[in-house]
C-alpha positions as CSV (number, residue, x, y, z in Angstrom):
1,X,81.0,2.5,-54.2
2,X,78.9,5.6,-55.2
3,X,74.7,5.5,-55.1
4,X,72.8,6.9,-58.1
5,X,70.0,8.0,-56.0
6,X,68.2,9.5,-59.1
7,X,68.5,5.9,-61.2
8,X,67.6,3.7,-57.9
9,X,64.4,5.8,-56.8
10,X,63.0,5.6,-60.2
11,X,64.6,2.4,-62.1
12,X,66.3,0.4,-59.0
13,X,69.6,0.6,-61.2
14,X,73.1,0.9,-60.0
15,X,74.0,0.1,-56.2
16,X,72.6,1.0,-52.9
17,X,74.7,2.7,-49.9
18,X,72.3,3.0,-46.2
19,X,73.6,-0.3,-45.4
20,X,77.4,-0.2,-46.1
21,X,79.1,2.1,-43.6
22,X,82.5,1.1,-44.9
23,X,81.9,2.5,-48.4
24,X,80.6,5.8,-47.0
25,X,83.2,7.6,-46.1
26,X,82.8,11.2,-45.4
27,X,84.4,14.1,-47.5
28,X,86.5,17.1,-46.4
29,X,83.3,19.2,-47.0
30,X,81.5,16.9,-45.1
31,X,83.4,16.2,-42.0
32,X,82.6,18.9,-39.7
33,X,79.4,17.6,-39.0
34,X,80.0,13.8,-39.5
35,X,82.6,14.3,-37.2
36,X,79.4,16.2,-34.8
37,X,76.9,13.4,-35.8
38,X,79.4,10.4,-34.9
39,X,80.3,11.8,-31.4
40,X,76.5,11.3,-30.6
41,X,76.0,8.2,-32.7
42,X,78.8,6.5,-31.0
43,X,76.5,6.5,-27.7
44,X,73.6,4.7,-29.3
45,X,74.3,1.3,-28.8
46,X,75.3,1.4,-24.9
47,X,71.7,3.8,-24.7
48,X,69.8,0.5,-26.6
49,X,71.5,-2.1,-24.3
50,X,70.4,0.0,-21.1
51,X,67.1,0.1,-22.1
52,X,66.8,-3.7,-23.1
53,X,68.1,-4.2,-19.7
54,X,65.6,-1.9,-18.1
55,X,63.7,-4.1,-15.7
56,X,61.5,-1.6,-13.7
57,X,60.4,-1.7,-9.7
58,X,57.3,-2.6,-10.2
59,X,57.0,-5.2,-7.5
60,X,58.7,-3.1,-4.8
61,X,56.5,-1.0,-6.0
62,X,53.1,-2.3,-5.7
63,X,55.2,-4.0,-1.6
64,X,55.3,-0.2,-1.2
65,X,51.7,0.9,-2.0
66,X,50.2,-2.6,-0.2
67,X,51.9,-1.4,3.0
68,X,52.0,2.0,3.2
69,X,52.8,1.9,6.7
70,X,55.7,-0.5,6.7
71,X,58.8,2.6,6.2
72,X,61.3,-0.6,5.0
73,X,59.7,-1.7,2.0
74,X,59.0,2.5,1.0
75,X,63.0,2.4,1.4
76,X,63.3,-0.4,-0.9
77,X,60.9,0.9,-3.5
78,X,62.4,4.4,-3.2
79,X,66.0,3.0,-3.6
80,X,65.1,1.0,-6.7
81,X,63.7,3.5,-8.7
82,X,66.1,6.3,-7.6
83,X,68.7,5.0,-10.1
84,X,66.0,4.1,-12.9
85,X,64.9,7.6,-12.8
86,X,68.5,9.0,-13.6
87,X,68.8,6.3,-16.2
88,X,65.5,7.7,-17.6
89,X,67.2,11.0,-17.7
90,X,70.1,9.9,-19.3
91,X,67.8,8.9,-22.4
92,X,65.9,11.9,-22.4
93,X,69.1,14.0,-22.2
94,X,70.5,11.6,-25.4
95,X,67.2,12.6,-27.4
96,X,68.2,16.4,-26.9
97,X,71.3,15.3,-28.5
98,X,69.7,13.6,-31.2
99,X,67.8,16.5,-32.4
100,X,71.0,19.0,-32.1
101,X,72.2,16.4,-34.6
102,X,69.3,16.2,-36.8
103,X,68.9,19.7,-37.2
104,X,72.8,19.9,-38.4
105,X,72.5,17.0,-40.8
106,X,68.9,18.3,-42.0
107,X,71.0,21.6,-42.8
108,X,74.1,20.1,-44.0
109,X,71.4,17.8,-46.8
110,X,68.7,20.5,-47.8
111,X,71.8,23.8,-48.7
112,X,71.1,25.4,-51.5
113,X,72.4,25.4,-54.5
114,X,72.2,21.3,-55.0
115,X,68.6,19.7,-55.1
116,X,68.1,16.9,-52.6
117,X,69.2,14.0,-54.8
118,X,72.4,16.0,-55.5
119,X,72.6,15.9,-52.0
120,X,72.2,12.1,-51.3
121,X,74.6,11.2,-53.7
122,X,77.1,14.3,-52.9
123,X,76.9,13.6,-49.1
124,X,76.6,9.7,-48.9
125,X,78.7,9.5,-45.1
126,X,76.2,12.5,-43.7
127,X,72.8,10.3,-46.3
128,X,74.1,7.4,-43.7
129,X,74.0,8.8,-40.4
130,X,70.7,10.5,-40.8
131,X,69.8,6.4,-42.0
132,X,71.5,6.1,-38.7
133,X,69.9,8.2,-36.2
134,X,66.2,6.7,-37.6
135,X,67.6,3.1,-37.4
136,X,68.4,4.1,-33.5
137,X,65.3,5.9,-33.2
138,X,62.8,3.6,-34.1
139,X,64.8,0.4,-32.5
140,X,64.7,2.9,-29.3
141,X,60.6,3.7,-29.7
142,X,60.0,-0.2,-30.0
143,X,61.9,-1.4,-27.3
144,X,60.1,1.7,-25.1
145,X,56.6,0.6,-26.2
146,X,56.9,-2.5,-25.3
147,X,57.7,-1.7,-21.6
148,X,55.1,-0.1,-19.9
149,X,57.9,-0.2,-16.1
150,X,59.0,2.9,-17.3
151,X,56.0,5.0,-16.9
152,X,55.2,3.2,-13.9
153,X,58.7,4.0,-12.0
154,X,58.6,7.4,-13.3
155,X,54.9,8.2,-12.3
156,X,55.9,6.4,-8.5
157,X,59.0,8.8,-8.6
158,X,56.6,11.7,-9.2
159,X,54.3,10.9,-6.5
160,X,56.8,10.4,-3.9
161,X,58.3,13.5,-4.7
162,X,55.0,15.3,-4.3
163,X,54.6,14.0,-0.6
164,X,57.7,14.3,0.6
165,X,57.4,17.8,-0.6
166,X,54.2,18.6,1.2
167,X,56.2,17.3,4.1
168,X,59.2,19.9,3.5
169,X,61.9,17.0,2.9
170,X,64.4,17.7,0.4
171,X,65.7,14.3,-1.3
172,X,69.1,14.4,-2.5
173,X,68.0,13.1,-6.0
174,X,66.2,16.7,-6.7
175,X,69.8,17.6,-7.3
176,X,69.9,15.3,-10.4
177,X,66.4,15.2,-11.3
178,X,65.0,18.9,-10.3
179,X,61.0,19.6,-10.4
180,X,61.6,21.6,-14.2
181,X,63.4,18.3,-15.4
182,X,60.8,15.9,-14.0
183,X,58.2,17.7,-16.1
184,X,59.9,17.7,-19.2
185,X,60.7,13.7,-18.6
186,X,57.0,13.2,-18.1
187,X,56.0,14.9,-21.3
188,X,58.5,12.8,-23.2
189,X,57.8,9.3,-21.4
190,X,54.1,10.4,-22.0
191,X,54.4,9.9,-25.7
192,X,54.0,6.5,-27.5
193,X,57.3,7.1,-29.7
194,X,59.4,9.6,-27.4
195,X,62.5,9.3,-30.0
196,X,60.2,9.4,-33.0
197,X,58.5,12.8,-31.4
198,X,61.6,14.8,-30.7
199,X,62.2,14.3,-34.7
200,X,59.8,14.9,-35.8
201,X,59.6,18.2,-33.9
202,X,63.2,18.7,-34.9
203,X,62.2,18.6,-38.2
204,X,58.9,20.4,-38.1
205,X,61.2,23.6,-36.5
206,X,63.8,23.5,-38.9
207,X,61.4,23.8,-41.3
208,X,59.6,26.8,-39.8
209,X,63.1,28.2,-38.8
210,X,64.3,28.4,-41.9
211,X,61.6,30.2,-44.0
212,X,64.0,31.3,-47.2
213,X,64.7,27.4,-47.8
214,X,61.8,26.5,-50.0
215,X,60.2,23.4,-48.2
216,X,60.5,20.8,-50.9
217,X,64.1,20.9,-50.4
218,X,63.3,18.9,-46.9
219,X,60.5,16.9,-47.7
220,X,62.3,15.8,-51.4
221,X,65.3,14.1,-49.3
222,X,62.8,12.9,-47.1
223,X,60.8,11.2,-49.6
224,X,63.9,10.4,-52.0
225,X,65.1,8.4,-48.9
226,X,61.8,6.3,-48.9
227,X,62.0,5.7,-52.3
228,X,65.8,4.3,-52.3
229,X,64.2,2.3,-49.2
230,X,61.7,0.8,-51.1
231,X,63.2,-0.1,-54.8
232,X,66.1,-1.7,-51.8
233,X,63.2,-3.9,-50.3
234,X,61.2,-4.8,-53.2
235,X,63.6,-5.7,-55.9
236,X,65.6,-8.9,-55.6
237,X,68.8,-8.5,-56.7
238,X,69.3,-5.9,-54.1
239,X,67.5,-8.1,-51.6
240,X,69.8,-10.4,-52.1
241,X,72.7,-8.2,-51.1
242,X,71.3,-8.2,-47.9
243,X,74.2,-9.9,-45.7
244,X,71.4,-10.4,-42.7
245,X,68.3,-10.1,-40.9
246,X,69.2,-6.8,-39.1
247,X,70.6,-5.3,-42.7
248,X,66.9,-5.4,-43.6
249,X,65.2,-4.2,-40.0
250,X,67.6,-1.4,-40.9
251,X,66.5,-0.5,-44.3
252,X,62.9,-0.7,-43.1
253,X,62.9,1.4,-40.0
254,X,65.0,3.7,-42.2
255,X,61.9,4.3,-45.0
256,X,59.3,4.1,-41.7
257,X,61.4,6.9,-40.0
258,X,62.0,9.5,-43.1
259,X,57.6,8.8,-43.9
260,X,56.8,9.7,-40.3
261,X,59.2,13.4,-40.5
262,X,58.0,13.8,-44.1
263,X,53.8,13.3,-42.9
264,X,54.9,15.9,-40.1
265,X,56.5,18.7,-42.3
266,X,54.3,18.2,-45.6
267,X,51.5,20.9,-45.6
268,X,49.1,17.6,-46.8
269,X,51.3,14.7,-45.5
270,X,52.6,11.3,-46.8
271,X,49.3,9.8,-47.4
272,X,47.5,12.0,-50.2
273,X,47.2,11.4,-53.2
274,X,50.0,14.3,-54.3
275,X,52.8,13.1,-51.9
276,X,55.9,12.2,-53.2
277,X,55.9,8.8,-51.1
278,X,54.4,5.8,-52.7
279,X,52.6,4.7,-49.5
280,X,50.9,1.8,-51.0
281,X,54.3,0.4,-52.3
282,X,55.7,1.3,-48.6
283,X,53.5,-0.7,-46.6
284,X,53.1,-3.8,-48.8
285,X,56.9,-4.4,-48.9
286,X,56.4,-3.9,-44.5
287,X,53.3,-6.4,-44.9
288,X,55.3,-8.9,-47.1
289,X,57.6,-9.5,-43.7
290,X,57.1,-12.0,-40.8
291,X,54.5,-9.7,-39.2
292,X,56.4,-9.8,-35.4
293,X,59.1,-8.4,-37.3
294,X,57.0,-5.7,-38.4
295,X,54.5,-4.7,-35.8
296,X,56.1,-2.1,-34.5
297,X,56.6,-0.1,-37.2
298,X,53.4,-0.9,-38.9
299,X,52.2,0.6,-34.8
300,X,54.5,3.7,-35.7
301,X,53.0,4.8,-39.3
302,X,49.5,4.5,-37.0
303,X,49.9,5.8,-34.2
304,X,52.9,8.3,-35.0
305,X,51.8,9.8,-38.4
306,X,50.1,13.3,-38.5
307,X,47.7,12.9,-41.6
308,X,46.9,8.9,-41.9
309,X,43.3,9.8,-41.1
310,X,42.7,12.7,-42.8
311,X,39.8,12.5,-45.2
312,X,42.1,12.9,-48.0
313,X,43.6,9.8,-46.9
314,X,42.5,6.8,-49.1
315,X,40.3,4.0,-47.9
316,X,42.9,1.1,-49.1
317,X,45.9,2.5,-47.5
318,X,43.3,3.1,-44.3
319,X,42.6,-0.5,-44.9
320,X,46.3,-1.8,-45.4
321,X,46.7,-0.3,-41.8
322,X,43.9,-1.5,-39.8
């Protein structure tokens, strides 16, 4: 089943493809880096379930700090967030994947000599893992946000490190987890939407990498994306094609994910009055959800966007986000 991107973003005509991986299946010019994109994807849900399970050390942690004298409970805290920490780093080293693959699929969609849309409908199996990677990302970014243990065990990690260093001790873990990797962890767990960051950096450098590529070539896939998203959401009859809950989380954190990259590499963002986006349209059909569903991506285009409060930004789409 093919997608008329050009008749769904303006008419909602014809049928929809992010959410039917069967029918995308990818061409000879495209399997290279489908073939790239599918190694990394394959890893995404056993990366989800480990951070669901993530349960933190936080009370052999705060045994630790209460009796800093007691060296058994430091042992117990120590050994507990040992193996957190290299979980930690085995998310962090996934999001370096994730942008390797982002840059390849942002080339592989943006190529002269088709425009975007040509692209979307050339290139549906490469169109569905980028849909894909921002499902993962912003399922990632929610399920992060919504457990502060993490930055707790890692800042614990940090301290501990620190002292035993001023002590000279060498701790077998600064093998796996060196002093240069521990700052780059920090910087990512620092952010509010780690995943969300790295693409939008990702995207933001491709962009500035590739300086012949006229920009509108990223930010027109970007926004034709939202648009498919949207007429999907909005209009019935393909609402109605949507088999479950999680079809339409996925077509939601899809449009969320492509607005947030296309606010970052815009020169004026997603929310003037001359992007390509219809924000208005965007966050109503979010609004018109159960709002627990929809909390954390409404937090996203808040807290995650570059331009939302620019002054160019409008008072009612301000409003729609308060």
């Amino acid at each position: 089943m093919q997608t008329n991107y050009s008749n769904l973003k303006h008419h909602g005509e014809n049928a929809c493809s992010f959410h039917t991986p069967q029918d995308a299946q990818p061409t000879d010019g495209e399997r290279e880096v489908w073939n790239q994109i599918s190694a990394v994807l394959q890893d995404s849900e056993s990366m989800l379930a480990d951070l669901q399970a993530y349960k933190g050390a936080g009370q052999e942690i705060r045994d630790a700090i209460q009796n800093p004298n007691d060296i058994q409970l430091q042992e117990k805290a120590w050994n507990s967030v040992c193996p957190l920490v290299v979980r930690l780093k085995r998310f962090y080293e996934f999001s370096l994947r994730l942008e390797k693959a982002l840059q390849s699929l942002l080339e592989s969609l943006t190529c002269p000599p088709y425009t975007p849309t040509q692209h979307l409908e050339r290139e549906q199996a490469l169109a569905k893992e980028f849909a894909e990677i921002l499902h993962f990302t912003l399922r990632f970014d929610e399920l992060k946000m919504r457990n502060p243990a993490i930055q707790n065990d890692f800042s614990y990690y940090r301290r501990t490190i620190s002292r035993n260093r001023i002590n000279n001790m060498h701790l077998d873990i600064e093998n796996e987890v060196n002093n240069e990797m521990a700052n780059r962890m920090s910087l990512f767990y620092a952010e509010a939407t780690p995943m969300l960051k790295t693409l939008s950096n990702a995207t933001t450098h491709f962009v500035s990498e590739n300086k012949t590529l006229p920009i509108e070539n990223t930010t027109d896939c970007l926004s034709t994306m939202a648009s498919v998203c949207k007429v999907m959401l909005e209009t019935p009859e393909y609402r109605s094609r949507f088999t479950s809950e999680e079809t339409l989380m996925f077509c939601m954190r899809v449009m969320v994910g492509v607005i947030i990259l296309y606010d970052h590499v815009h020169p004026v963002g997603a929310f003037s009055k001359t992007s390509k986006i219809d924000m208005k349209g965007c966050i109503k059909v979010l609004k018109e959800q159960p709002p627990d569903t929809v909390e954390g991506l409404l937090n996203a285009l808040r807290f995650t966007t570059k331009h939302l409060n620019d002054e160019s930004t409008s008072k009612q789409i301000r409003a729609m986000l308060q």
